[in-house]
N, C-alpha and C positions, 0 to 999 in steps of 0.2 A: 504493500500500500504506500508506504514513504517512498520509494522508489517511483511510482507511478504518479504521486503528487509532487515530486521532484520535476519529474519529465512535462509535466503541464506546466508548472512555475518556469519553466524556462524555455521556451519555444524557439523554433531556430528564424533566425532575421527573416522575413515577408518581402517577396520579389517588390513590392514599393519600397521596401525599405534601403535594397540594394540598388535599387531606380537613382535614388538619393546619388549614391558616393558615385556610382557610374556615368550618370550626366557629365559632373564636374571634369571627373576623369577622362572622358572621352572628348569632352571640350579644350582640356588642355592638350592633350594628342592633339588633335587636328591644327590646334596653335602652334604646336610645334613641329609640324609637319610642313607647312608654310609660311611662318616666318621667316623675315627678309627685313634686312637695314640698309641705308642707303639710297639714293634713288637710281635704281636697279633698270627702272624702263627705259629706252629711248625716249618717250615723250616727255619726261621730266627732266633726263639726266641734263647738265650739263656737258658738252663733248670736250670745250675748251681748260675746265679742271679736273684738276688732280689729286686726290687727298679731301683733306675735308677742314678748308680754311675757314677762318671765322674772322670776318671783318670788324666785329663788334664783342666788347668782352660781357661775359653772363653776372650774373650778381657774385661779389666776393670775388670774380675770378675764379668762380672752382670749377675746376672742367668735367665734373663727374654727377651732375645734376640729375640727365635725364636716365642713369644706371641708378640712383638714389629712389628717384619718382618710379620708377617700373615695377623697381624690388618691392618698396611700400605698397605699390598697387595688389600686387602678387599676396604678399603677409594678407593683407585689409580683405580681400576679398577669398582667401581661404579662411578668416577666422569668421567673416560673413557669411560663408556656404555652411560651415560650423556650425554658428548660430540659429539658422535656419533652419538646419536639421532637428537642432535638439527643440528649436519649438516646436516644429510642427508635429514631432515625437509626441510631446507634453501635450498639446492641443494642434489636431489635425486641422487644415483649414486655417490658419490663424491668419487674420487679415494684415499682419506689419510681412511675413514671407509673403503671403501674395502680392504685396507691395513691392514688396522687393522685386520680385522676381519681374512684375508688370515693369518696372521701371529700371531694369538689368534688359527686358528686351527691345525696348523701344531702339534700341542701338542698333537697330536694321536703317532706322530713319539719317544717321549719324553721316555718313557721306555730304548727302543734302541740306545740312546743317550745318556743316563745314564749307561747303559751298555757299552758301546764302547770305555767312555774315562775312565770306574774305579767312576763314577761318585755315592760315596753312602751318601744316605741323614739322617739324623737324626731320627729315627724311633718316637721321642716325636713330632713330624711334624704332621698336620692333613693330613691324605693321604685317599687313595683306600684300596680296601681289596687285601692284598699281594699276596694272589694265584689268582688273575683273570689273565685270558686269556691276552697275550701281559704284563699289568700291573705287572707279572712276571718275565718278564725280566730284570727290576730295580733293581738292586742288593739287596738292602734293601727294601725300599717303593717307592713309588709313590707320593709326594705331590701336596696337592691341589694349594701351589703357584705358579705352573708353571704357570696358567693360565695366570698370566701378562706378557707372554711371547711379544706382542705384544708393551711394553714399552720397553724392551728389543732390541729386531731384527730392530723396527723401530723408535727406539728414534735416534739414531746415524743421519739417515737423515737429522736432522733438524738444527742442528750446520754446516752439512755437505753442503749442501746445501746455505742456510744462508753467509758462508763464500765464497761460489763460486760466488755468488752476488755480493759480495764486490770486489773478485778479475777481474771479469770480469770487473765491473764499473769503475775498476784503470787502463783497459789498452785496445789497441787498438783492433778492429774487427780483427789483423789479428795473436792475441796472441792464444797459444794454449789452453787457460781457455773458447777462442768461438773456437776455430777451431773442439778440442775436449771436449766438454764440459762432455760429459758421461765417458769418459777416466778418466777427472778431476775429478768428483762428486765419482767416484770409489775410487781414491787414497784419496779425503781425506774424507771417508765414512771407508776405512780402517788405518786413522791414528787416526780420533772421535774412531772411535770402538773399537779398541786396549786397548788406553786408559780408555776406559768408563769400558770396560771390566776386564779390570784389576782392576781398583777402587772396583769394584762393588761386584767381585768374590772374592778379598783376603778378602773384607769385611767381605763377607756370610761365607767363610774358616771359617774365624777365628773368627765368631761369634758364629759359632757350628752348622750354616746348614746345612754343608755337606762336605764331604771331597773327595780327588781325594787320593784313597789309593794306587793308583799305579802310576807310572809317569816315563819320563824319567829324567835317573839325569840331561844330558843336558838340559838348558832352563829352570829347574824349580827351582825356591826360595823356600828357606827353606823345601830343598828336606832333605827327612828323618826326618822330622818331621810330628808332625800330621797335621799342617796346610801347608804344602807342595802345591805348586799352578807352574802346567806347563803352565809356562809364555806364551812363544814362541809359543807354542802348542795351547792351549786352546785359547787366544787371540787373536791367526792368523789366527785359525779354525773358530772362530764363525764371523769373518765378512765373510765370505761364503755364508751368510744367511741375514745378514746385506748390503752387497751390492746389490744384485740384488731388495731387497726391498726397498730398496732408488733409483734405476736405473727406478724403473718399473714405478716410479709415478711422475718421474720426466717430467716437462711439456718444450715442444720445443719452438722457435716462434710462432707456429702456433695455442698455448694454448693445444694441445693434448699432452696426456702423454704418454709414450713410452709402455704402457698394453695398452693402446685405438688403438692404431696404430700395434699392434701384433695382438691384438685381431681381425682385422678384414680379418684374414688370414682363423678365423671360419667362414668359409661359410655358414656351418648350425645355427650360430646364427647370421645371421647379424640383423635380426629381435631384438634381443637381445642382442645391446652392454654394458648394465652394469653387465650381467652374465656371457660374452664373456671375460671384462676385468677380474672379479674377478677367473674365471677359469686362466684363463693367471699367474695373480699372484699367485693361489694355487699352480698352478703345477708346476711353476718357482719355487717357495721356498720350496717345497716339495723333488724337484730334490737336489737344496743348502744343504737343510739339511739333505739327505741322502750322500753327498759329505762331508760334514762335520765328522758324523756319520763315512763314509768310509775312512777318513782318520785317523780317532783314530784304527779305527778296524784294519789298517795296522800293527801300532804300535802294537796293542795287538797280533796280530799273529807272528810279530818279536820278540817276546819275550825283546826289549828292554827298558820294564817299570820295570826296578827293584828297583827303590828307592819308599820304604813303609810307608807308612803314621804308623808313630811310635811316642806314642804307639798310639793304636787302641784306639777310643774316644767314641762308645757305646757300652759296657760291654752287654747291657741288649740283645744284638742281636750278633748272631755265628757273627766270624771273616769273613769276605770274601774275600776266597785266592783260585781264579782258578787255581795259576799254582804254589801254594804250596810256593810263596815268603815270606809269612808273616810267616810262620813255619820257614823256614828254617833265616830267623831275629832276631827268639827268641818267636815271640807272643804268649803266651799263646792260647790255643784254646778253645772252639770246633768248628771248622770250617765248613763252605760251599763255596759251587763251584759256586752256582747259573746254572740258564741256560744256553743254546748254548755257551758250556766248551767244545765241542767234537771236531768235526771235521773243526767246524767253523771256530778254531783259532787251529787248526794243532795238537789238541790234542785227537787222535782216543778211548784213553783211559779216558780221564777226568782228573782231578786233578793228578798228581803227586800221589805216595802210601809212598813214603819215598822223606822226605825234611829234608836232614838233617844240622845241624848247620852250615852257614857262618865261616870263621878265626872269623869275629869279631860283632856278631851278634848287631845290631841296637834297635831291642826290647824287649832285654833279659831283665825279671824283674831284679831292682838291691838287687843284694843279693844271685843272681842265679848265675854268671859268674865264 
């Protein structure tokens, strides 16, 4: 009998439960099966360099930033797979992994995002292969760190939140912090965000992750330079993506969270409310971040991004000047357009053919003027 109540008490792991560590696993495989630094394509590469020069020095001078940034990404997001696990262990369904994971996939959108706001990344980055399908879009590459998007989009919550506790707890039922409480968690999910955003991005700027080479001059710091970062823009754009992911798993009195309570609008899965809610949240934050996305792309078709990330910060990869601003700055070339250069953003022709010199060009090498 003890023997028999032994072998129930201890049951062997549940094919979902092996589903868990095999995902991950099989994900990191395939990253490492295509992984690639440098810019490796002809259509990015540089022909006329050699090595991998750097015109402009990184913060501190430390030349070992973006092996710093990867390795942290690597840690963060095995202690997050971690984490996940053992909640959803404790409590299957838990709407903060759904979260997660909603907001770990939207990174299919991520090319088209990098494209939209000028967004080009470091080509010494472990990335994708430059010419795949979609992954083309990126101006430059593609990197493997996006994947911590999920600390990103959904970290902001948790201060957010956390603080609406405290203010609710300081004032009466009939204060607007209960009246509207999703009102509240919005505004200050967009003033966590702002800020985190900002810290986060001039960081990566100016550590040499990546640069925004185009920008408008309004809003943006240390515009026309290489670490040029659209404050306004960028910071107020990506809580877009950031609120609704904090809205959706936010829980009422009734303990259901506001995806549990949408979700059950799918009548074809009532059967199924923890695929109900995680759909809710993909497509909630899929929709954010094509609004995101479409709000840079505005810019880009106004032609109002004219202040140049100067000088240009990877030599070893073409210039990347769709609408011919970095020429006409001074930048040394050889240049590329990248993709959807046409008609997408009003230009039936492609790049400009003739860019010629500003009064007072910004990137002119000195010695040239």
């Amino acid at each position: 009998m003890s023997g028999r109540v032994a072998a129930v008490g201890t049951p062997g792991r549940s094919p979902a439960g092996w589903l868990w560590w095999l995902l991950p696993a099989a994900l990191i495989g395939v990253i490492a099966w295509f992984a690639r630094t440098g810019a490796v394509s002809p259509r990015i590469a540089n022909p006329e360099v050699t090595g991998v020069p750097r015109p402009v020095e990184v913060l501190f001078g430390f030349d070992y930033w973006l092996e710093l940034q990867q390795f942290f990404c690597v840690v963060a997001m095995i202690v997050l797979i971690v984490v996940c696990i053992q909640a959803w262990r404790r409590q299957p369904g838990h709407p903060y992994v759904l979260m997660a994971i909603a907001s770990t996939a939207i990174v299919w959108q991520d090319p088209i995002m990098n494209w939209a706001p000028y967004a080009v990344y470091n080509p010494q980055l472990w990335h994708w292969p430059e010419d795949w399908p979609l992954i083309n879009l990126s101006p430059t590459v593609e990197p493997f760190v996006v994947i911590g998007y999920a600390l990103f989009y959904f970290g902001p919550y948790f201060p957010a939140v956390w603080m609406l506790r405290r203010m609710q707890a300081k004032r009466t039922m009939d204060a607007f912090v209960w009246r509207h409480p999703l009102w509240s968690l919005a505004g200050l999910i967009l003033v966590f965000g702002f800020v985190m955003d900002m810290m986060l991005e001039v960081t990566l700027v100016r550590t040499g992750m990546y640069i925004y080479s185009q920008a408008i001059p309004f809003g943006t710091i240390f515009a026309g330079t290489t670490y040029q970062f659209p404050l306004i823009w960028e910071s107020t754009f990506v809580t877009f993506v950031m609120i609704p992911a904090g809205i959706l798993v936010y829980r009422d009195d009734t303990g259901r969270t506001v995806a549990e309570k949408l979700a059950q609008r799918l009548r074809f899965l009532q059967h199924r409310p923890v695929l109900a809610s995680f759909l809710m949240m993909f497509g909630f934050l899929n929709v954010a971040y094509f609004c995101y996305g479409g709000a840079f792309a505005l810019i880009r078709v106004s032609g109002l991004a004219t202040s140049v990330a100067c000088p240009y910060p990877y030599p070893e990869a073409k210039v990347y000047d769709p609408q011919g601003y970095y020429e006409r700055e001074g930048q040394p070339g050889p240049y590329f357009e990248g993709y959807w250069n046409r008609i997408t953003i009003g230009q039936p022709d492609g790049r400009p053919a003739v860019n010629p010199l500003v009064d007072e060009p910004g990137c002119l090498p000195k010695g040239n003027g």
